[in-house]
RODO-2510 file (C-alpha; in nm, 4 decimals, decimal comma):
residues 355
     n   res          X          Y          Z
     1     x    -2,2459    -0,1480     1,1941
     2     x    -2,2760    -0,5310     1,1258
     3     x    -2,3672    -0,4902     0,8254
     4     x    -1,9690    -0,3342     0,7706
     5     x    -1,8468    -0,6032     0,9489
     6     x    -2,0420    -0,8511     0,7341
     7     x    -1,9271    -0,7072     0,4398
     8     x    -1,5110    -0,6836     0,6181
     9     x    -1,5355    -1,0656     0,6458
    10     x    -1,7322    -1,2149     0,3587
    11     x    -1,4400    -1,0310     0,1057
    12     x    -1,2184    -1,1645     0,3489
    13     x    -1,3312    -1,5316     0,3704
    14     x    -1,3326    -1,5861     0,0097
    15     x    -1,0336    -1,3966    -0,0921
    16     x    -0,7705    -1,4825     0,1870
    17     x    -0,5351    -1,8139     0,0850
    18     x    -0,4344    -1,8805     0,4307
    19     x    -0,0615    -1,7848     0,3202
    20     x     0,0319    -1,7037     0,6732
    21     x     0,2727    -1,3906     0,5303
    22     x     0,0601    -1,1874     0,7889
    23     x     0,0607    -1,4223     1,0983
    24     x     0,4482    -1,3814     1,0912
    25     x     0,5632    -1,1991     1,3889
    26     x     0,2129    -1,0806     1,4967
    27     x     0,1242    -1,2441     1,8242
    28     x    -0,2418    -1,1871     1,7927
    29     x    -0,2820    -1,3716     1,4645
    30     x    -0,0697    -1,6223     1,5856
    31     x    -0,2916    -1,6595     1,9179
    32     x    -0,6238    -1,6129     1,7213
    33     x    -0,5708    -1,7566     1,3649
    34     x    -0,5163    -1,6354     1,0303
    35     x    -0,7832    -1,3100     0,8811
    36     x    -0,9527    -1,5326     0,6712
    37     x    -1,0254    -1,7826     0,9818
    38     x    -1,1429    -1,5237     1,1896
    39     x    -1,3835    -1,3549     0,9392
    40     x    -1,5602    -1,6493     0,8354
    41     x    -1,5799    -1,7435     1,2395
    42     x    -1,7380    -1,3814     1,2594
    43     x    -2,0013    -1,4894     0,9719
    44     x    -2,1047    -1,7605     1,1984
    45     x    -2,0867    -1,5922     1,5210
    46     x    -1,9734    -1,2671     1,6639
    47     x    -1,9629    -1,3886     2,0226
    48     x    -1,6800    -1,6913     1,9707
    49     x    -1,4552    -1,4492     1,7381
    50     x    -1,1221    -1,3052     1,8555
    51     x    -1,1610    -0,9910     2,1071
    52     x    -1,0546    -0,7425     1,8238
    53     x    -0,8958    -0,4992     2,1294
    54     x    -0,5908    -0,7511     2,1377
    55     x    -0,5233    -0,6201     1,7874
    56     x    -0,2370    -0,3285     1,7436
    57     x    -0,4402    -0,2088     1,4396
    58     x    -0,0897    -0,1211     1,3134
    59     x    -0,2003    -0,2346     0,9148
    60     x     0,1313    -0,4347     0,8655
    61     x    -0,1363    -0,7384     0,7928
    62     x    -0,2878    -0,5519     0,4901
    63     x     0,0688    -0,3983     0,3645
    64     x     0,2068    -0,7823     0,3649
    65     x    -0,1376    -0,9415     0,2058
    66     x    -0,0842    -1,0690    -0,1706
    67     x    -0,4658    -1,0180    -0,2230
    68     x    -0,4286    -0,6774    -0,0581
    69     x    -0,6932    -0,7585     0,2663
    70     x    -0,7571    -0,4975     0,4832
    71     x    -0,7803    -0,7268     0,8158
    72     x    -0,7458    -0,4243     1,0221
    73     x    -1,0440    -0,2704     0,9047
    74     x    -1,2421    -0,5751     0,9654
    75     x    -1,0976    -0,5409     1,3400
    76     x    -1,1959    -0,1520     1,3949
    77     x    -1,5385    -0,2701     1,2811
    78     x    -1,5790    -0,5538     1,4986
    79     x    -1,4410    -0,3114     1,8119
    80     x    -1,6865    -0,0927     1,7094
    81     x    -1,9853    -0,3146     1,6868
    82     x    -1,8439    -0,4440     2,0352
    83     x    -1,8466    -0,0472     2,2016
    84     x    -2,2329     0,0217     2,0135
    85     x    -2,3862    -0,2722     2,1469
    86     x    -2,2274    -0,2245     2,4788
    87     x    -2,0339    -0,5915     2,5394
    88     x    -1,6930    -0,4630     2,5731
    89     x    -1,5296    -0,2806     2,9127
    90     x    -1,3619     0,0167     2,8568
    91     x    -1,2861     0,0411     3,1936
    92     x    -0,9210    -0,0564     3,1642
    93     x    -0,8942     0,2320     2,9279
    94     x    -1,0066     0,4900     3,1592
    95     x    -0,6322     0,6861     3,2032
    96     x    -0,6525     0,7507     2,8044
    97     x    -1,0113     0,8381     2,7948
    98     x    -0,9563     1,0920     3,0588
    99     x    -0,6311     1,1785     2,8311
   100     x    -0,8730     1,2637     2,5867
   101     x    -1,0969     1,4122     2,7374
   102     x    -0,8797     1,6836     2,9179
   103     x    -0,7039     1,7541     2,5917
   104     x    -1,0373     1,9015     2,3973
   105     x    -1,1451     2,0750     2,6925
   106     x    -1,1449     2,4141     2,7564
   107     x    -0,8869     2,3872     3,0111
   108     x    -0,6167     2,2608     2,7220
   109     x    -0,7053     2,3749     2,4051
   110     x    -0,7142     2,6738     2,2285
   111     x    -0,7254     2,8184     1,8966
   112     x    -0,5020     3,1667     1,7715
   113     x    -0,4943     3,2713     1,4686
   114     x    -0,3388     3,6412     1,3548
   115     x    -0,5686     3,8661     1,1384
   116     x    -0,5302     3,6897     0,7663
   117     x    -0,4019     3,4042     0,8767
   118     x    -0,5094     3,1071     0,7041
   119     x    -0,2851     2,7969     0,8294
   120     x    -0,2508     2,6583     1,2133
   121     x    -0,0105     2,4746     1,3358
   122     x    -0,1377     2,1587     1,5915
   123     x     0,1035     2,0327     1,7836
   124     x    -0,0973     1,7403     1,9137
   125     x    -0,1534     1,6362     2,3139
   126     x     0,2015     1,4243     2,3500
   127     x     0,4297     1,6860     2,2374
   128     x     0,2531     1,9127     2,4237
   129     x     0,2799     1,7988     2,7694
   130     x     0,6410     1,5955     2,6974
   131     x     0,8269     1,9037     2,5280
   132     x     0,6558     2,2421     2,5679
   133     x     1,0049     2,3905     2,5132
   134     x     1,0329     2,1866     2,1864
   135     x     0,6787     2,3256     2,0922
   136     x     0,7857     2,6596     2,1312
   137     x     1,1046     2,7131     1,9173
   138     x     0,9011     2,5207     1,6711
   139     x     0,6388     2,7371     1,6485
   140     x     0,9042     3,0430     1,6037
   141     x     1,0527     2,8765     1,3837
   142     x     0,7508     2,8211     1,1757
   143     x     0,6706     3,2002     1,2096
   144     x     0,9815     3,2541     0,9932
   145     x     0,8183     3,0546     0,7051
   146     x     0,4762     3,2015     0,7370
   147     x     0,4460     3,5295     0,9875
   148     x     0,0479     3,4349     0,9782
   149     x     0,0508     3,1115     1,1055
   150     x    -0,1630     3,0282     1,3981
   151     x    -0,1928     2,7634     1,6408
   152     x    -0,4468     2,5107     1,7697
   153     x    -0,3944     2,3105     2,0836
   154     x    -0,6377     2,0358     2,1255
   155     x    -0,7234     1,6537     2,0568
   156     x    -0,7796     1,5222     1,7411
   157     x    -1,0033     1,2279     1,9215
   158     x    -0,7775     0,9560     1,7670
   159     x    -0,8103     0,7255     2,1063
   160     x    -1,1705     0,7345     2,0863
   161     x    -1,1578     0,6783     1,6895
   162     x    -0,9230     0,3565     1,7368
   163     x    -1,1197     0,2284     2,0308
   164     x    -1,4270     0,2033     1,8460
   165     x    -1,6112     0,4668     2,0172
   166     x    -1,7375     0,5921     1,6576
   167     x    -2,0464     0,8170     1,8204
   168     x    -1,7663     0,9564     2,0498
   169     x    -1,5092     1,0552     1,7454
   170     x    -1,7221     1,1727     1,4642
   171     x    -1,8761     1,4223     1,7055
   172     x    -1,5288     1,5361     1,8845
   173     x    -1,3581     1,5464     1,5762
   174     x    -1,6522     1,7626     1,3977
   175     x    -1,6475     2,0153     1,6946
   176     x    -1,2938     2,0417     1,6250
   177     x    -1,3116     2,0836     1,2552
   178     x    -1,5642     2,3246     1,2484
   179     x    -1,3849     2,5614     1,5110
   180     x    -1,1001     2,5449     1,2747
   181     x    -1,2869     2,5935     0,9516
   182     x    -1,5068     2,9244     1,1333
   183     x    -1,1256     3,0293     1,2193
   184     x    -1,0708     3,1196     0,8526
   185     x    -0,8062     2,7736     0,8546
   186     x    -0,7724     2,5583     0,5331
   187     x    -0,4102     2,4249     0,6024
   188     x    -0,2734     2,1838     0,9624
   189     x     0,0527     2,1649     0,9686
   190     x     0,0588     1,8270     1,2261
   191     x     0,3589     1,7314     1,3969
   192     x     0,1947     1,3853     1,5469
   193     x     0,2003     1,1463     1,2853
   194     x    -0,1838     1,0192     1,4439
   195     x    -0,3159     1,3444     1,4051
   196     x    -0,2165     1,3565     1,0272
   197     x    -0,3787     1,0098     0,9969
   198     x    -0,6981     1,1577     1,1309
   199     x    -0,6954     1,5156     0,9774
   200     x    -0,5335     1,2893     0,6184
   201     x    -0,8723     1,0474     0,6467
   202     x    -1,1326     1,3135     0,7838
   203     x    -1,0196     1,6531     0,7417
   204     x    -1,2601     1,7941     0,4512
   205     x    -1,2137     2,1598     0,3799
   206     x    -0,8476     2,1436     0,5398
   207     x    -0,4948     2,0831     0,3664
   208     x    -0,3214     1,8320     0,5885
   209     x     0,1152     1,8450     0,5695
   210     x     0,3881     1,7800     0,8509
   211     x     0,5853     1,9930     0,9743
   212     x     0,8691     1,8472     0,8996
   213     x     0,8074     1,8964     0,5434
   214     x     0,8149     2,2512     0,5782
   215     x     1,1245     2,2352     0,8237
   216     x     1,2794     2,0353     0,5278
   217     x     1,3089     2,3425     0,3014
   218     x     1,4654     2,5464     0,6066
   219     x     1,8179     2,5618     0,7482
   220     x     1,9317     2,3031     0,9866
   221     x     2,1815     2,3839     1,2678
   222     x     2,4277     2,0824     1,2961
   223     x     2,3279     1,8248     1,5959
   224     x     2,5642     1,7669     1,9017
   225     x     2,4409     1,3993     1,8322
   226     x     2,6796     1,2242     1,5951
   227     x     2,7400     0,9238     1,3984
   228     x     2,5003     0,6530     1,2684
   229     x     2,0991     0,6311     1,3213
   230     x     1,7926     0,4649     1,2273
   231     x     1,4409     0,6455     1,1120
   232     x     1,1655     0,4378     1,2647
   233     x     0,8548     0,5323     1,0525
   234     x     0,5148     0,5267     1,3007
   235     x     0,2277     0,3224     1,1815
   236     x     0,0167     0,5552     1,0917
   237     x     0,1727     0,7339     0,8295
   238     x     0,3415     0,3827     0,6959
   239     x     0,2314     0,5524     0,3347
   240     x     0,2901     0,9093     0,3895
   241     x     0,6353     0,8915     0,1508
   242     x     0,6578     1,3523     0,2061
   243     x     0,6211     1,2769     0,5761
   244     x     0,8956     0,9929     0,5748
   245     x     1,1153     1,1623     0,3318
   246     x     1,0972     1,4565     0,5235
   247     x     1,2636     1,3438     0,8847
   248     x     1,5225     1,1450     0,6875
   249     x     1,6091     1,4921     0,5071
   250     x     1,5819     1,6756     0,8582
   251     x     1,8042     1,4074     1,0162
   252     x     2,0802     1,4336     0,7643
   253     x     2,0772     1,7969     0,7263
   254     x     2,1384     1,7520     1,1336
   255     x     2,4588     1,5698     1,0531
   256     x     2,3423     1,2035     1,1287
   257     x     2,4042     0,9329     0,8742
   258     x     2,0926     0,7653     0,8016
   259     x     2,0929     0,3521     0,8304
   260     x     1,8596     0,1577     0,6273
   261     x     1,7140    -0,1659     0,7812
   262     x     1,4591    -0,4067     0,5965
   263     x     1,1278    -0,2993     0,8346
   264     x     1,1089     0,0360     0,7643
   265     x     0,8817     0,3102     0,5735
   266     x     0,5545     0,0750     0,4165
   267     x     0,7004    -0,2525     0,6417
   268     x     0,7634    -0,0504     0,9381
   269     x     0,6778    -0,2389     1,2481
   270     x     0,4566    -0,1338     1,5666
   271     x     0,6772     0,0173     1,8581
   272     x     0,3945    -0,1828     2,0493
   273     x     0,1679     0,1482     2,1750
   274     x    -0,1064     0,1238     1,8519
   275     x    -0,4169    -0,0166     1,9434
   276     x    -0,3597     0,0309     2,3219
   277     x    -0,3351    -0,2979     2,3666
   278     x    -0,1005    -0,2377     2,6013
   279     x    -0,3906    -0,1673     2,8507
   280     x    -0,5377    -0,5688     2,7693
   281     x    -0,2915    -0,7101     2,6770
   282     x     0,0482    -0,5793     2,7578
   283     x     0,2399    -0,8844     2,6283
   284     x     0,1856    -0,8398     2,2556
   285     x     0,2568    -0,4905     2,3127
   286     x     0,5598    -0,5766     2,4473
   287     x     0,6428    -0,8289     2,1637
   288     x     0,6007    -0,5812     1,9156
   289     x     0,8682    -0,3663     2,0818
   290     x     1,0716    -0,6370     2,1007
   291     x     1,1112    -0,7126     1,7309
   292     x     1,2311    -0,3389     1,7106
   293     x     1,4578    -0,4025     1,9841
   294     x     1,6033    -0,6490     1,7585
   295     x     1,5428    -0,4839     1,4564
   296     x     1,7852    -0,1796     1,5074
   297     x     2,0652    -0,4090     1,7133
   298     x     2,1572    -0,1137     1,9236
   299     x     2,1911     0,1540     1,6473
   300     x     2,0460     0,4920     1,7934
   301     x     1,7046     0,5529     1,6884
   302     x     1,5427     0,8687     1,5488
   303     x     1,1628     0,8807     1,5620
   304     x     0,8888     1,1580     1,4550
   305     x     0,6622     1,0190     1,6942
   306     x     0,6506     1,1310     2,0986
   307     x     0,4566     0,8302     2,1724
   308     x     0,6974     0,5640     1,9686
   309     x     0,9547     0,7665     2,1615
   310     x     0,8270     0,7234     2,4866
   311     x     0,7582     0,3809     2,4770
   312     x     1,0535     0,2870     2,2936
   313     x     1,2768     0,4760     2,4899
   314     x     1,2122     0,2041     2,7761
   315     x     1,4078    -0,0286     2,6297
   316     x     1,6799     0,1641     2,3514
   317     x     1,8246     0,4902     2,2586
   318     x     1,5855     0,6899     2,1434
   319     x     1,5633     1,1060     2,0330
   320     x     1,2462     1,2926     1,8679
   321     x     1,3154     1,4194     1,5268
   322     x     1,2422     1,7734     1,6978
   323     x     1,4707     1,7141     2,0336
   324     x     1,7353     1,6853     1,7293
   325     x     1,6798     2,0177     1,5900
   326     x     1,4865     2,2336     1,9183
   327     x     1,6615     2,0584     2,2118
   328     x     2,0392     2,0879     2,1898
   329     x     2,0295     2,1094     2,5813
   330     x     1,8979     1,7461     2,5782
   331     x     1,6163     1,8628     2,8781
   332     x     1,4442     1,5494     2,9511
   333     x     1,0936     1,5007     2,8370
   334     x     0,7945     1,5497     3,1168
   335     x     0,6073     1,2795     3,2071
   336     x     0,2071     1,2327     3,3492
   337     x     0,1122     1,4117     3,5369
   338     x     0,3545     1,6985     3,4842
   339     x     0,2439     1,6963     3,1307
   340     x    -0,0840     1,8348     3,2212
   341     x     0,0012     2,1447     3,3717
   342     x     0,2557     2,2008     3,0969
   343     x     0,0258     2,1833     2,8405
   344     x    -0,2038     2,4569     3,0195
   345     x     0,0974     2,6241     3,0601
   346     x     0,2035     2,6369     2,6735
   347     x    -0,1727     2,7146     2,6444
   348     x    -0,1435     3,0456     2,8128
   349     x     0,1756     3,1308     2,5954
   350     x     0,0323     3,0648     2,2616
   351     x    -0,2956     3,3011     2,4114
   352     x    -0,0298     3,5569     2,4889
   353     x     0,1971     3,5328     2,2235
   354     x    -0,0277     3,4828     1,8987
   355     x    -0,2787     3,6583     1,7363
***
């Protein structure tokens, strides 16, 4: 694990030019220095470099870089050096651990698939819990497209993955995988934009493609919202163009006029939830939702994210892509710890209802 880290900050060192381009508007450079700074403090000395779990991990650094750095990935190494050699408390980050953990147990997840059957849908843990009723008419609506699709609740172990808990993830996430691939599945259709980041990076033997590029190619019923809106893009698909282009098509087919604004797409900004430094420290989380306070200037906001919406949603007007299309009642989205026994309870319907 050093060794990564060694390599992370020696390319770093010698090819960053101290431009600053990635310091702007990203409190935890500006607290802690500029990439290059930090990696050749980390060649020196790992104990007097920046705690790396102050970092969003949000990858605007890299998409901003002239020399094309990867800063971020010099970060996840360093948290994950920190977690392996046991100097770092991950006791602040026990509600999302036990999020986790609840969400690939037996309790939550499940697998269905119909006889010859060969794609699952995977809803992910947020939508879950927040909109079971949401999850539902999508999933009907997907058995439209394909009358074989199945279904896979579960976790796809991306808090463990960002935290740096690398033992933790590669094992979760290859129990998962292989309980899909003995299923007979080679295609996810993801509806979290962090579990097609993880399934994207690490799903070998399986197809990886939103839903919302499938709901693209489908009739739309007009929206009861009106007027214009704004797509915020979530971090972790800042290069998935399909996924993108896909909610802006889904938006307008829903009657919304879409609003360009310069941070969007590749630049799109942190709502301030990646990294969970919200749990360390909650004050560059809350400067990253800030700037997209400020960004939109009070335009309505359309998301394809349940955790951008959520934590958004605190402070502007925000609606899920899929409240849009699934929710014309506008029911209000569960919250902890509701959102537990709504996921076992969606659990029980897919068991009943699939397969």
């Amino acid at each position: 694990m050093h060794n990564s880290i060694t390599q992370y900050s020696r390319v770093i060192d010698a090819a960053c030019t101290r431009c600053g381009k990635c310091q702007i508007g990203c409190s935890f450079l500006q607290e802690y220095g500029l990439p290059g700074d930090i990696a050749h403090q980390s060649l020196l000395s790992d104990s007097q470099c920046p705690d790396p779990f102050h970092c969003s991990l949000c990858g605007l650094c890299t998409e901003v870089c002239p020399e094309k750095l990867t800063p971020e990935a010099l970060f996840l190494s360093m948290r994950r050096e920190r977690v392996q050699t046991g100097i770092v408390d991950l006791k602040p980050y026990r509600p999302i651990l036990t999020y986790e953990s609840l969400g690939e147990s037996s309790l939550l997840s499940t697998i269905k698939m119909p006889e010859g059957g060969d794609t699952v849908f995977f809803p992910g843990c947020t939508l879950s819990g927040t909109r079971p009723h949401v999850v539902r008419r999508l999933f009907r609506s997907l058995q439209q497209v394909d009358s074989k699709i199945g279904v896979a609740l579960g976790c796809c172990l991306k808090p463990s993955h960002d935290l740096g808990r690398q033992d933790r993830f590669e094992t979760g996430y290859a129990r998962l995988l292989e309980r899909l691939l003995d299923s007979g599945v080679s295609r996810v259709l993801t509806a979290c934009p962090n579990c097609y980041k993880i399934f994207s990076t690490y799903g070998e033997g399986v197809d990886v493609v939103s839903v919302y590029e499938v709901l693209a190619d489908t009739d739309v019923e007009p929206s009861a919202m009106s007027g214009d809106v704004i797509v915020h893009d979530p971090c972790p698909i800042r290069h998935a163009t399909p996924f993108q282009d896909a909610v802006r098509t889904l938006t307008q087919k829903a009657g919304l006029t879409l609003k360009p604004i310069k941070k969007e797409r590749e630049l799109t900004q942190c709502c301030g939830e990646g990294g969970m430094v919200g749990f360390v420290r909650p004050e560059f989380a809350r400067a990253w939702t800030a700037k997209r306070v400020e960004a939109t200037k009070g335009t309505p906001v359309v998301t394809a994210c349940a955790g951008c919406t959520g934590f958004l949603g605190q402070h502007m007007d925000v609606t899920h892509i899929l409240d849009v299309l699934f929710n014309p009642e506008g029911k209000s989205a569960h919250r902890p710890p509701m959102t537990y026994w709504q996921r076992w309870r969606l659990k029980r319907w897919f068991n009943r209802n699939v397969g």
